[in-house]
N, C-alpha and C positions, 0 to 999 in steps of 0.2 A: 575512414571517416574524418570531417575537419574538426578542429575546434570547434566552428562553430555550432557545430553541430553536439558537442559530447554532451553525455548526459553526464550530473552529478548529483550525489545526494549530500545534502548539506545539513545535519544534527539541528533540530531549532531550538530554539533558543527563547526568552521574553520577550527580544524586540521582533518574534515572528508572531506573536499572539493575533493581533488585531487585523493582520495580512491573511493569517488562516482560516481567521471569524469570516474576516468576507470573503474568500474561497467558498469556503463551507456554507455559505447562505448564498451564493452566484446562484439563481430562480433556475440555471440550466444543472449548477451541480444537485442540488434539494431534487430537482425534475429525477435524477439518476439515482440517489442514493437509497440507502433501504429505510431510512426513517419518514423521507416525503414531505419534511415540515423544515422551516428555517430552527435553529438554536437561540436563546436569548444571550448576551454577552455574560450575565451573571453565569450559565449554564457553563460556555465555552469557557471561561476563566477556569472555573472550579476544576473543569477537566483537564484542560491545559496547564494548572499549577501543579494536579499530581500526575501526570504524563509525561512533562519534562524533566521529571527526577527519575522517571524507569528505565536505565542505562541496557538492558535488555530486549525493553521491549518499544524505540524511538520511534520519533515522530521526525522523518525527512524533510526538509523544502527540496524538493526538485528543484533542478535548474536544468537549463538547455540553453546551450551555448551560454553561460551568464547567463543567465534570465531567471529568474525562479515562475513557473510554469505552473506549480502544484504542488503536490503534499500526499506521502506515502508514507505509510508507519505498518507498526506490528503490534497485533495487539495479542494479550496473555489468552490463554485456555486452558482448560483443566488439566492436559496434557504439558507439564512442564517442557518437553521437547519440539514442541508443537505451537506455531505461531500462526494467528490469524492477519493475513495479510489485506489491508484498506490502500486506496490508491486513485485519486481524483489530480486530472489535468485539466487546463484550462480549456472550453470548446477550440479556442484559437490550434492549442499545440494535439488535438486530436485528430484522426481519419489518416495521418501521416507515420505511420509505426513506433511513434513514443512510446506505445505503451508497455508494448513487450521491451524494450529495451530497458525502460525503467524498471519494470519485472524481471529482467533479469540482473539490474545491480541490486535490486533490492534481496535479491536470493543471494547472491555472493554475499552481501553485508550481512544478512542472518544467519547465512553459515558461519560466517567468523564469531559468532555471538553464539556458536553451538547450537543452535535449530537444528532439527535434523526432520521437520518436514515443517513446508506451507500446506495453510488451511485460506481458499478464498471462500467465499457465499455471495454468489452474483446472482443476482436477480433476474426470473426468464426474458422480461422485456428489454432487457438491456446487451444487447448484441455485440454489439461492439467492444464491452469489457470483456464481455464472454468469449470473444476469437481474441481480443488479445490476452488472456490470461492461456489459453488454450496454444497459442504460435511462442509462448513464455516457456512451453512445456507440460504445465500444469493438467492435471487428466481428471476427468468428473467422476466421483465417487458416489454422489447420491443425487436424488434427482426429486425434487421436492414441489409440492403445488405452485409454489411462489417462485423458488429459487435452483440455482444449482449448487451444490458443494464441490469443490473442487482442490484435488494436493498435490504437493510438487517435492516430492522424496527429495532431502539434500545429503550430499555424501560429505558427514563431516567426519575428521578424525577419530573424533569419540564413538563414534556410529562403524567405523573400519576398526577400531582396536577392540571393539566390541565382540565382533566376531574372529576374529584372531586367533 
């Protein structure tokens, strides 16, 4: 794989606040996501001031090749070892296998962060997330009117010295 091509994930930071608002409100990502409605900036602030202090549980800017493309995070669950994984790319950088690739640094990076499994909830009409979380590895565990749930076992240290 070239440069140009590598994926990275990039920790955000304040000056990605307003880059994300309008991700997050792109008419085609609202079209995909599971709330269906655009966010107001007050909203997105409020959530974005206590998201980028969660050193656990971060919020990515993808990048590809340089570029920032999108935005992947991990969000908490009741299950302290146990991360809900979110992940929106732009229509431009989709149909071309970002997805899973991004799905899979994002699993290397929560493992280092002691995750010892992903949790996604993709929505049935949404296919394309669904084969790429699925070609990521990730296997469907419930099957719901709306959505799929779906997890992706990570083998961390804690998780091998565990059974030991």
């Amino acid at each position: 794989m070239n440069q140009d091509t590598e994926v990275h994930l990039r920790v955000a930071d304040w000056t990605d606040a307003d880059r994300v608002l309008a991700w997050r409100n792109d008419p085609w990502i609202v079209a995909q996501g599971s709330l269906n409605r655009t966010v107001t900036f007050e909203e997105h602030h409020s959530w974005f001031a206590r998201r980028i202090e969660d050193t656990r549980h971060p919020i990515w800017i993808v990048e590809i090749g340089g570029e920032p493309v999108g935005m992947a995070r991990l969000d908490s669950t009741p299950d302290r070892w146990k991360a809900e994984v979110s992940l929106y790319l732009m229509k431009s950088h989709c149909g071309q296998g970002n997805g899973p690739r991004v799905l899979s640094r994002v699993a290397k990076t929560a493992k280092d962060l002691c995750h010892q499994t992903l949790q996604a909830v993709v929505r049935r009409d949404n296919v394309a997330s669904l084969k790429a979380f699925l070609k990521a590895g990730y296997r469907t565990v419930s099957r719901g009117e709306t959505d799929f749930t779906l997890h992706l076992p990570l083998e961390t240290e804690r998780a091998m010295a565990s059974r030991a």
